[in-house]
N, C-alpha and C positions, 0 to 999 in steps of 0.2 A: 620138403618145402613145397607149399602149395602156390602154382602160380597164377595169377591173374589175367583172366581172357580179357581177349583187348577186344574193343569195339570197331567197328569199320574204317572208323574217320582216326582213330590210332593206330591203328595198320597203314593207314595214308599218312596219316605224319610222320612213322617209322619210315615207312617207303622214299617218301621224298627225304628228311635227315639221310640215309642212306646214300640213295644217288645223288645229292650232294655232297658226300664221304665224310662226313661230321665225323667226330671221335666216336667211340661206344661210351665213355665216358657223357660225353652233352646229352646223347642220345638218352641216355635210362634215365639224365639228370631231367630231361626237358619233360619226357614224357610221363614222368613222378609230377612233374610241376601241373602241366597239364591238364592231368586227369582230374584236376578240381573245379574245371570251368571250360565247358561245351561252347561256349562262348571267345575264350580264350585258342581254343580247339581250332573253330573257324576262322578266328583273325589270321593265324597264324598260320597256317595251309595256304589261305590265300597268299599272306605276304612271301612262301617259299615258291608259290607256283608263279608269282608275278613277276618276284627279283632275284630269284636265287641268290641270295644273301650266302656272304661268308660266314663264319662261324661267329668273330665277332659283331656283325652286324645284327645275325640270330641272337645270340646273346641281350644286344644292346634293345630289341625290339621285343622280347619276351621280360627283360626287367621292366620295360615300362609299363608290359602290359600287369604286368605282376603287380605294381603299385596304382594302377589306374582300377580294374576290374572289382567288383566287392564281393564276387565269388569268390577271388583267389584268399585263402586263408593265410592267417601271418601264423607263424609259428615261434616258437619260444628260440 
């Protein structure tokens, strides 16, 4: 299985997901989602380093960013 090197600012989103103790589950799920908007990247770093947001809160602020951004790709 060949695996995908992460970029610096995904190593930071991993890191922070982490030390807020997110599931491994949110964690691979966020950071799949992620990976399709450096844009999306940035919101969302900020918004963990600001509020530490719970898992649902994380949740609640990457859907929206999912349906607002036109990076983010819809999928079947």
């Amino acid at each position: 299985m060949t695996q995908m090197k992460m970029t610096p600012k995904e190593l930071a989103l991993l890191d922070q997901m982490q030390r807020l103790r997110y599931s491994q589950g949110l964690i691979t799920t966020s950071l799949s989602i992620l990976r399709q908007s450096r844009e999306a990247q940035d919101e969302m770093l900020l918004y963990m380093y600001e509020k530490n947001p719970s898992e649902r809160k994380f949740v609640e602020r990457l859907a929206a960013i999912c349906t607002t951004d036109p990076n983010m790709q819809k999928r079947p």
